[in-house]
C-alpha positions in Angstrom: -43.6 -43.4 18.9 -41.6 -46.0 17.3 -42.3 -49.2 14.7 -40.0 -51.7 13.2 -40.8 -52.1 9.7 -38.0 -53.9 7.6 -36.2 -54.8 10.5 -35.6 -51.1 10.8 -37.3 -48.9 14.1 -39.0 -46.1 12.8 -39.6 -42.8 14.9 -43.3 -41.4 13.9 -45.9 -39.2 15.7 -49.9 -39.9 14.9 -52.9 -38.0 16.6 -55.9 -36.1 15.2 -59.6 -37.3 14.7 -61.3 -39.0 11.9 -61.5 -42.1 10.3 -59.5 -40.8 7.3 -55.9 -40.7 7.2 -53.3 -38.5 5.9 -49.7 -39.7 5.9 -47.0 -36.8 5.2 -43.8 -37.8 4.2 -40.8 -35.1 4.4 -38.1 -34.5 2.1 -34.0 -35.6 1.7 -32.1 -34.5 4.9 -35.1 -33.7 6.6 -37.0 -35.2 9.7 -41.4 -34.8 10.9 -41.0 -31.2 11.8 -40.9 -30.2 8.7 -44.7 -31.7 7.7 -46.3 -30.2 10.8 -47.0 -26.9 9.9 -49.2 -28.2 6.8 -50.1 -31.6 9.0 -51.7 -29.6 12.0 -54.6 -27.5 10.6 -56.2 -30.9 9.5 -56.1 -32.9 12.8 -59.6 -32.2 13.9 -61.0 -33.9 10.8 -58.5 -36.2 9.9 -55.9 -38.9 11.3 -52.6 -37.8 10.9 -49.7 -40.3 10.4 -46.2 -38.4 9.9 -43.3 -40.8 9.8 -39.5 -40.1 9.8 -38.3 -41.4 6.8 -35.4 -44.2 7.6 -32.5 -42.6 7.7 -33.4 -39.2 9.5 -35.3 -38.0 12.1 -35.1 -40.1 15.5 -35.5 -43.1 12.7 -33.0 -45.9 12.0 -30.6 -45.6 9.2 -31.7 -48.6 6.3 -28.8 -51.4 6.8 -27.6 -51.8 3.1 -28.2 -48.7 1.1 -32.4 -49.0 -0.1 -33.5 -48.5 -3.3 -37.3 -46.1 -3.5 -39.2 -49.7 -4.1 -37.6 -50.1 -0.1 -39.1 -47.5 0.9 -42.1 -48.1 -0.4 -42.4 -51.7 1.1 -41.5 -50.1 4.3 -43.9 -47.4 4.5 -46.5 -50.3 3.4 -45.5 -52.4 6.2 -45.9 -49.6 8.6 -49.5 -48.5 6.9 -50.6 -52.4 7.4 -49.3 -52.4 11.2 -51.2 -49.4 11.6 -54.3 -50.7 10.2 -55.0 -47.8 7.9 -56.7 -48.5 4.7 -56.7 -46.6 1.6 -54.5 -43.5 3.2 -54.5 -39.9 2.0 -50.5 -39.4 1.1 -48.7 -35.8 1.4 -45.2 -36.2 0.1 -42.6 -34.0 -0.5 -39.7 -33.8 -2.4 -38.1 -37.4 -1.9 -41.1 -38.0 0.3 -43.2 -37.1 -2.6 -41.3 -40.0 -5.3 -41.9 -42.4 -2.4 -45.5 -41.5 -2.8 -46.0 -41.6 -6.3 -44.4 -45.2 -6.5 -46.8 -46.1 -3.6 -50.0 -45.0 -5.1 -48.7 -46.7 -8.3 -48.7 -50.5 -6.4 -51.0 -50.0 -4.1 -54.3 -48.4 -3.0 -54.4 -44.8 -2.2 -57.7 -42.4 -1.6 -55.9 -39.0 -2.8 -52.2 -38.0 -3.7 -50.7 -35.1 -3.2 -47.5 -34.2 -4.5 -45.0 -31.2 -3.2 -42.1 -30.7 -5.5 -41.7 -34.5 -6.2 -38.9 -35.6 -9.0 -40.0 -38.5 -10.6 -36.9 -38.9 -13.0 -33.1 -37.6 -13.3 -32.6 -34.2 -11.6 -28.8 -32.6 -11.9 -28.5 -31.2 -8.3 -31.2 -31.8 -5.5 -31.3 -29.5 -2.7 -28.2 -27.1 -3.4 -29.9 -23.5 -2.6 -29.9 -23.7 0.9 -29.3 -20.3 1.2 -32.1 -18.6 -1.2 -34.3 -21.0 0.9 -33.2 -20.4 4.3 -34.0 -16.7 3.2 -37.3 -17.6 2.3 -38.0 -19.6 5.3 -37.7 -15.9 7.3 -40.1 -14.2 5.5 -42.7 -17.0 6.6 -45.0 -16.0 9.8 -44.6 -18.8 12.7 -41.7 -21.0 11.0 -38.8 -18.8 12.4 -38.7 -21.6 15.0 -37.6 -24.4 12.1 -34.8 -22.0 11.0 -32.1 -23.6 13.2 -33.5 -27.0 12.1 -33.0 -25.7 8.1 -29.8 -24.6 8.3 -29.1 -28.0 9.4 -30.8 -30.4 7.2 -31.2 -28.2 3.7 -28.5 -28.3 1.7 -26.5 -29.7 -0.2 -24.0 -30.2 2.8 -26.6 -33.3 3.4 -24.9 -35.3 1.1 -21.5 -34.4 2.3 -21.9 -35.4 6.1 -24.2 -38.2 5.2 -23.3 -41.8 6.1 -21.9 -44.1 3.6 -25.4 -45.8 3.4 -27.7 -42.3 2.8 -25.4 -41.1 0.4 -25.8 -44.6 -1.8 -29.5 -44.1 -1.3 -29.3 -40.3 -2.2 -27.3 -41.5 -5.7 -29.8 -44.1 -6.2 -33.3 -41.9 -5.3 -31.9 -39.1 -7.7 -30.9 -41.1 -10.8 -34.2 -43.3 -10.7 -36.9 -43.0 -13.2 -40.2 -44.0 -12.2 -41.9 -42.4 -15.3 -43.6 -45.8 -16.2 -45.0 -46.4 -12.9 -46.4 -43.0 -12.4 -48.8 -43.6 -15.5 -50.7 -46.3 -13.6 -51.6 -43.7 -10.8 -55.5 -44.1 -11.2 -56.1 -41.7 -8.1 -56.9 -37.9 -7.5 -53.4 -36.5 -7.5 -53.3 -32.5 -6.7 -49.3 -31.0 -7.6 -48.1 -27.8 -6.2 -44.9 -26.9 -7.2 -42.8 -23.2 -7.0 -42.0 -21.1 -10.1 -38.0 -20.9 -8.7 -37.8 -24.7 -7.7 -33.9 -25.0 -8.4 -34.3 -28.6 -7.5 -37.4 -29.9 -9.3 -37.8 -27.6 -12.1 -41.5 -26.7 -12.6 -42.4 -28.2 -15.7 -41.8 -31.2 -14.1 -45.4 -30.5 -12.9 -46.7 -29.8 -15.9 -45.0 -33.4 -17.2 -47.1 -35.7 -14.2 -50.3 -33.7 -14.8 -50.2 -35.6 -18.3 -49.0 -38.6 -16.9 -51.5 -39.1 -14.3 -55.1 -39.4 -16.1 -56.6 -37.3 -12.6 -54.2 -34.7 -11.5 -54.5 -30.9 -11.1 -51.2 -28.2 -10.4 -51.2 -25.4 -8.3 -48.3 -23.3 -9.3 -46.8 -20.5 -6.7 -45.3 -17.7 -8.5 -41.7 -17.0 -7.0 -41.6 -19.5 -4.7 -38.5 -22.5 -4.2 -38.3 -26.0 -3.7 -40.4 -25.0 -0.4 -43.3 -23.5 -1.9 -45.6 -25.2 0.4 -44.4 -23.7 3.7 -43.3 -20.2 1.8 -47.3 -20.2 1.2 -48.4 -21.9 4.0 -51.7 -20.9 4.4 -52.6 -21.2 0.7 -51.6 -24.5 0.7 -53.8 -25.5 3.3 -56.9 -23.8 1.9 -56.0 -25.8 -1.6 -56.0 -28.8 0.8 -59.1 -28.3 2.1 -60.6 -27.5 -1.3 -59.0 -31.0 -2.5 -59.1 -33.1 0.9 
């Protein structure tokens, strides 16, 4: 389905039961089929909402390159159309410092946070290899290989439009330390021990920041610990949702 939000047509897919929503956001280079093995398992109870961010996906590129506090008036704009209230957001990675700056402005029911930066990282999303090796090993996601060795990477930023890679320069060098402190809502964090991206006491660092968060760490596990333990991230969801 499609919605224009910032004069911009956004691709998204909604369906599930409940009067609760969760939004999932996906990471850089990365489109909705990436949040559905961890959106899925919650459809019968909940209303699930996962957009592609602008810029990937089946979604329109932003027309001038968008700062995060764009994307976070877009994805409000889309949340308001909708007529959700108070949403349950899932982000990762870039998806996931969308989130935090969202729950910061506005209201949100429960947070959780996969391998979200939230200040300076030296090099996002340049292991593609260890990760596509990791996505093997993981039962039922053999069919997103193709689509991995596509969109992770740090090739992204190389065949990226002018536009995406202003946004990528932008998104990485940001520091939204001060506006994660105001988070007054349940935040849960899982993060991997070998995040190359994201380093892991980066999780430690918004446990203190946000007065009601929690962190699940996954021993061994990348920048894609939630689908490398898929079904332990689920059953942490559940615990939390």
């Amino acid at each position: 389905m499609q919605i224009k939000a910032k004069d911009v047509n956004i691709n998204y897919v909604r369906y599930g039961t409940g009067d609760k929503t969760i939004v999932f956001l996906h990471g850089w280079g990365q489109n909705i089929a990436m949040m559905q093995p961890l959106a899925d398992p919650f459809s019968d109870e909940f209303d699930i909402l996962i957009i592609d961010i602008p810029g990937y996906g089946l979604s329109d590129e932003p027309p001038y390159p968008w700062t995060c506090y764009d994307y976070v008036e877009c994805l409000k704009e889309i949340i308001d159309a909708l007529n959700i209230v108070k949403p349950i957001l899932i982000g990762h990675s870039f998806g996931g410092k969308i989130s935090l700056l969202y729950a910061s402005k506005y209201e949100v029911d429960k947070l959780v946070l996969l391998a979200s930066p939230f200040k300076k990282e030296v090099k996002e999303l340049s292991f593609k290899v260890k990760t596509l090796k990791q996505l093997k090993k993981i039962p039922g996601l053999n069919k997103l290989e193709g689509f991995a060795k596509k969109h992770i990477g740090s090739e992204d930023y190389r065949k990226a439009s002018d536009t995406m890679r202003k946004v990528l320069v932008e998104t990485v060098n940001l520091d939204i330390t001060d506006e994660v402190k105001k988070i007054k809502c349940p935040t849960l964090i899982i993060w991997g021990t070998k995040d190359e991206a994201v380093p892991v006491e980066r999780a430690y660092e918004l446990e203190k920041l946000i007065p009601d968060a929690g962190v699940v760490i996954y021993d061994n596990c990348t920048h894609y610990a939630y689908l490398e333990r898929l079904q332990q991230t689920i059953n942490v969801l559940w615990n939390f949702l």
